[in-house]
C-alpha positions as CSV (number, residue, x, y, z in Angstrom):
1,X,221.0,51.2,39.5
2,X,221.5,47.8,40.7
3,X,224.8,46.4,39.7
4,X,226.1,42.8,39.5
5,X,227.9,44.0,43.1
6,X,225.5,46.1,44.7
7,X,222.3,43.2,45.0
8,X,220.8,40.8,43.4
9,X,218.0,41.1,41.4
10,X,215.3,38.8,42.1
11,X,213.9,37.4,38.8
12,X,211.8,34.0,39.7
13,X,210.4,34.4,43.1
14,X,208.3,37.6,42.0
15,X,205.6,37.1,39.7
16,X,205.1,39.0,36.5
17,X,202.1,40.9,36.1
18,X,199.7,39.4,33.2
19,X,198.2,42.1,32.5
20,X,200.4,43.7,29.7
21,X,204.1,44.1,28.4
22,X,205.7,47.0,30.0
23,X,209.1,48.2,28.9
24,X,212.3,47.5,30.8
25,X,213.5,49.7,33.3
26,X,216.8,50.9,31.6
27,X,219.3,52.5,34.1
28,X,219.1,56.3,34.0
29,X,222.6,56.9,34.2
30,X,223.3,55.5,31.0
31,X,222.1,58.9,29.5
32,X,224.3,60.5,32.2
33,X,227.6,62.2,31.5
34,X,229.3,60.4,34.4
35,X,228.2,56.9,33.0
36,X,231.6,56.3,31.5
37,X,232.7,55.7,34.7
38,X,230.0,52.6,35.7
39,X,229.7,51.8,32.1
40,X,230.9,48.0,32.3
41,X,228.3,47.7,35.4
42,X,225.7,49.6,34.0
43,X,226.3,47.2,30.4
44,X,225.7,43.8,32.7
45,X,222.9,45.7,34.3
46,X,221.0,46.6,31.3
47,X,221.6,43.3,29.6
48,X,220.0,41.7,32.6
49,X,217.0,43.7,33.0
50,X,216.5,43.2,29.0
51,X,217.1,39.8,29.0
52,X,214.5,39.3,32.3
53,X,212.2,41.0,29.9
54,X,211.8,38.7,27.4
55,X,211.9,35.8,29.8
56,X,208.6,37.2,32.0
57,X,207.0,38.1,28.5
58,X,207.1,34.4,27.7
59,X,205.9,34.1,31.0
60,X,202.9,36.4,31.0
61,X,201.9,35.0,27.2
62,X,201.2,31.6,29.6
63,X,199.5,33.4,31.8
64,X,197.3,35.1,29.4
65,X,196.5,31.7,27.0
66,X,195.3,30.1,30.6
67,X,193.1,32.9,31.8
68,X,191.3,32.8,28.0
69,X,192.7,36.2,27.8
70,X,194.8,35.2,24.9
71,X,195.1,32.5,21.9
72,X,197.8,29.7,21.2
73,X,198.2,27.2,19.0
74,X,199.4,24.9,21.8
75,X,196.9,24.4,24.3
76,X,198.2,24.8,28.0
77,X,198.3,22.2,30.7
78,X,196.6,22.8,34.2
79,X,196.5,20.8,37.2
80,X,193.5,21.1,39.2
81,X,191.8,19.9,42.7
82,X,195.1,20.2,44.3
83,X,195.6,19.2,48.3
84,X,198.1,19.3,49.7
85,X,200.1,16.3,51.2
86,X,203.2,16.2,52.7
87,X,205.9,18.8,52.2
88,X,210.0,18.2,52.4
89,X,212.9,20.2,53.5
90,X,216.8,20.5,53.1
91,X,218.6,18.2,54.4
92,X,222.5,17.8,55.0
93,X,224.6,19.8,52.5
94,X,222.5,20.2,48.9
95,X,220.2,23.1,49.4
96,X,217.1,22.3,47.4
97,X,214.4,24.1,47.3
98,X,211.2,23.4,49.3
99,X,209.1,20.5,48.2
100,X,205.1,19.8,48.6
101,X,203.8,16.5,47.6
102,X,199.8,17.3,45.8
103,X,197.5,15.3,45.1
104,X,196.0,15.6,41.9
105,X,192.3,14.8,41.0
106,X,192.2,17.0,37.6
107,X,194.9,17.2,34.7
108,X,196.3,14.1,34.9
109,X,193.5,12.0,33.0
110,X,196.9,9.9,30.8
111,X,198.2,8.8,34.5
112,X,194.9,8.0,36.5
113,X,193.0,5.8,33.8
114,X,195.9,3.5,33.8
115,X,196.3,0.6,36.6
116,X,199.7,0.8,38.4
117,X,201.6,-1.6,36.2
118,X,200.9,0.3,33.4
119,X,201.2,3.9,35.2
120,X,204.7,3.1,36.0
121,X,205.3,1.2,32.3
122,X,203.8,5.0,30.6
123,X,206.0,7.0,33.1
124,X,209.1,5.0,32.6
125,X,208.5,5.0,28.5
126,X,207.2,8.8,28.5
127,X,209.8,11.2,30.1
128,X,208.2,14.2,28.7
129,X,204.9,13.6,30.5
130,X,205.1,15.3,33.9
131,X,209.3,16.7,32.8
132,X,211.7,16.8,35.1
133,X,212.2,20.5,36.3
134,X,209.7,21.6,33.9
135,X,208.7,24.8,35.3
136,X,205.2,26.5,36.4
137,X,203.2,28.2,38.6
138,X,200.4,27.8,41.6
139,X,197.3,29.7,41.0
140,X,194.4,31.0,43.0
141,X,192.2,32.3,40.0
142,X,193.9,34.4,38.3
143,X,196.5,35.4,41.7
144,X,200.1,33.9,40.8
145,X,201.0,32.6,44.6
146,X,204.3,31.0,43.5
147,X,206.3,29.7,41.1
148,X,207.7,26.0,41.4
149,X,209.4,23.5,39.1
150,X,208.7,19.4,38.7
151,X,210.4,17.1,40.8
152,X,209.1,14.0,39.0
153,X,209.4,11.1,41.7
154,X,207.6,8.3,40.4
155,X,206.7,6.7,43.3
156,X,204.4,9.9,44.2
157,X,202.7,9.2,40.8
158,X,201.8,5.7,41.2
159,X,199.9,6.9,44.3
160,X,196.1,6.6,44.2
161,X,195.1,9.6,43.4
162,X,198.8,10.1,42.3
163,X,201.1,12.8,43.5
164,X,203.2,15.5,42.0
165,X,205.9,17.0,43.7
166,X,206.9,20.3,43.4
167,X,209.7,22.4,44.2
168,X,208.7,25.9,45.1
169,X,211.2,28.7,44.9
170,X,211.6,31.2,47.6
171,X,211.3,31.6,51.5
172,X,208.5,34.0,51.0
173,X,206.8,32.0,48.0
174,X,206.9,28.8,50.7
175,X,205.2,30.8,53.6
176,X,202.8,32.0,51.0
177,X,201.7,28.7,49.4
178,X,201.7,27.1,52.5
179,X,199.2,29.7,53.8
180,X,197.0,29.1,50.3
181,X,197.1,25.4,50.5
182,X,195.4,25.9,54.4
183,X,193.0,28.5,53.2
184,X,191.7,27.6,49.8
185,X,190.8,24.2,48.2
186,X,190.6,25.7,44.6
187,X,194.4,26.2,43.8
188,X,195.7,25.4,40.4
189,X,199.1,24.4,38.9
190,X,200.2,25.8,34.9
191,X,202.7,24.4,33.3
192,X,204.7,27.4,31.9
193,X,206.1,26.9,28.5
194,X,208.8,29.7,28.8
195,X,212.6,29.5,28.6
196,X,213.4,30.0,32.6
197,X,216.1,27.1,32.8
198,X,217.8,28.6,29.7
199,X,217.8,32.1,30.9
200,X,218.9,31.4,34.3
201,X,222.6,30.5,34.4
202,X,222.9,33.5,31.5
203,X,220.8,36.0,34.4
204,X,222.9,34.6,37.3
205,X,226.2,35.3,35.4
206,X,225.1,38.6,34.4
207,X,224.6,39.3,38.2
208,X,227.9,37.9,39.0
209,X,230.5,39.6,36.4
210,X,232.1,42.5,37.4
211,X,234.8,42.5,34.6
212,X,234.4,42.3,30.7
213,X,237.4,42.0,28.3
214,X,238.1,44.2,25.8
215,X,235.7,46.8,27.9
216,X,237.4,49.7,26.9
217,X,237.0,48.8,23.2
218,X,233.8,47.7,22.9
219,X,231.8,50.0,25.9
220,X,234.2,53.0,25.8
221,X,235.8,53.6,22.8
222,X,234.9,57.3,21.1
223,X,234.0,58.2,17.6
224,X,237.2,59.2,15.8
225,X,240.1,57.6,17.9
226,X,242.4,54.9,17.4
227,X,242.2,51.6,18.8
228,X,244.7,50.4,20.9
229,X,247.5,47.7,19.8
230,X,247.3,44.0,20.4
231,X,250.3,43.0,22.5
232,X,250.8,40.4,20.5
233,X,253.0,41.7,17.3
234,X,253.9,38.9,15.0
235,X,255.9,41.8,13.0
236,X,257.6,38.8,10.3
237,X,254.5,37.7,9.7
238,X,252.8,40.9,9.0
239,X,255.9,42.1,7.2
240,X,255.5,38.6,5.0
241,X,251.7,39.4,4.3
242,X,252.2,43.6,3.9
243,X,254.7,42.4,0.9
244,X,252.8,39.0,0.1
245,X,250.7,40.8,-3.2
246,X,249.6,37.5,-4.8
247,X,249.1,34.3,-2.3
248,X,249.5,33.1,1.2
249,X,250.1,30.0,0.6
250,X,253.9,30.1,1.7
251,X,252.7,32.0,4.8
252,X,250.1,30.0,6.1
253,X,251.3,26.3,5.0
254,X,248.9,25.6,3.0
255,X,247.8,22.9,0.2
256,X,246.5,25.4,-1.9
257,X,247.0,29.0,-2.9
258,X,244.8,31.6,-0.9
259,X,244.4,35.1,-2.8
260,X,243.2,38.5,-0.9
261,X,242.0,41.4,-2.4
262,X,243.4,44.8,-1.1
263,X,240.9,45.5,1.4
264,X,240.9,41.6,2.8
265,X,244.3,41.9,3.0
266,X,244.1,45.7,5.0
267,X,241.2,43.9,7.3
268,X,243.4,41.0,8.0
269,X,246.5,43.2,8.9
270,X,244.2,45.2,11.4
271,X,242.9,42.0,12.7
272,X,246.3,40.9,13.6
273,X,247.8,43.9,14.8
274,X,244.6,46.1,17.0
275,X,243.1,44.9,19.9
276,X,239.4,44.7,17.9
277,X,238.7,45.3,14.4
278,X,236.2,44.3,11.8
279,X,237.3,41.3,9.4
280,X,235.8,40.9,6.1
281,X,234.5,37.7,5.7
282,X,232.6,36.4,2.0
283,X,229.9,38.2,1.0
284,X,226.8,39.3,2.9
285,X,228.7,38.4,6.3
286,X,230.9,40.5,8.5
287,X,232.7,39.0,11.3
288,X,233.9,40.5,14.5
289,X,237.1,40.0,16.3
């Protein structure tokens, strides 16, 4: 199983396949007997793998719409007759990824019938075209070679034929696109319309945590046992609310009366006195806390 501690999992730099949907690899040892013992790691593991899921299945939909394999409502953007131009490395203490300046002779038809006062008047007035970070891919046919992500510097775009810049993620996927780029003048960029930078801090955190409050009541508590006290024990108040039989009002301060049923007021007790318990809330809602 690979755990938060034990590795990192590495969920851009590899492509998905596009062929199909396959199911998550769920950890084995959560059927185990001795998973009790890992269950908090195997819990951030799982969640990650699922979560991956469901970002690379976004992914793949992409794929599929570009290669005509698929439909969608929203038509896909590709950049084509791609050369490559100058590429940029790190420098100094901010460690950003590699960066290629393309040229672009295909895809950008909005930028390129425009002169250069009004490229840089439509760039300046239309931040969506061409996003910042906006995230995609490099393709050889239907090959993924790697994954990169917008750095939109204007001044590249105001070039004649203008140029994009991209960011491409991954020692391996930099060697590889390089290579491409020196072999093949009939790579393409896709625009991938999936939820990468909204996943990514949740992934990386997921790798990260080791520790999860209230573990043993939410992962490890057994069928039929009693949850553990809250160490906090406001026994006047609860004593006030046990007796309180028509309004809390007094209790709580407030303007106006407040009335509980017997099983509101038995969900509120638990509330204040176990570690986790189930609130009643109004109707049709159930609130944990």
């Amino acid at each position: 199983m690979t755990t938060p501690t034990s590795g990192r999992l590495q969920y851009i730099q590899r492509p998905p396949s596009s062929a199909q949907r396959r199911n998550p690899v769920i950890a084995a040892r959560t059927t185990s007997s001795s998973f009790h013992l890992h269950r908090t790691a195997g819990h951030f593991d799982n969640q990650f793998r699922l979560l991956r899921e469901d970002m690379l299945y976004e992914m793949r939909e992409e794929f599929q719409v570009a290669c005509g394999k698929r439909e969608k409502a929203r038509a896909v953007t590709m950049l084509q007759k791609l050369s490559l131009m100058e590429v940029f490395f790190a420098t100094g203490r901010r460690q950003h990824p590699c960066g290629m300046a393309i040229s672009c002779l295909a895809g950008l038809e909005a930028l390129m019938k425009l002169d250069p006062d009004g490229r840089k008047d439509f760039l300046k007035r239309e931040k969506s075209y061409l996003r910042h970070q906006a995230f995609g891919c490099l393709l050889l046919d239907q090959e993924i070679v790697s994954f990169a992500t917008v750095d939109r510097q204007v001044d590249f775009l105001l070039m004649d034929p203008p140029q994009i810049v991209l960011r491409v993620i991954g020692e391996e996927a930099v060697k590889k696109t390089l290579l491409y780029f020196k072999l093949y003048d009939d790579i393409h960029f896709l625009f991938v319309d999936a939820p990468v930078f909204a996943c990514e801090p949740i992934l990386r955190c997921l790798q990260e945590k080791v520790e999860l409050p209230l573990a043993k009541e939410l992962l490890e508590h057994l069928l039929g046992t009693t949850v553990a006290l809250s160490h906090i024990n406001p026994s006047s108040v609860l004593e006030d609310i046990h007796d309180q039989e028509t309004s809390l009002q007094d209790i709580l301060g407030a303007k106006k009366p407040i009335t509980l049923d017997p099983s509101q007021r038995e969900s509120m007790l638990c509330g204040l006195t176990k570690r986790v318990s189930l609130i009643q809330g109004p109707p049709g809602m159930l609130v944990k806390l």
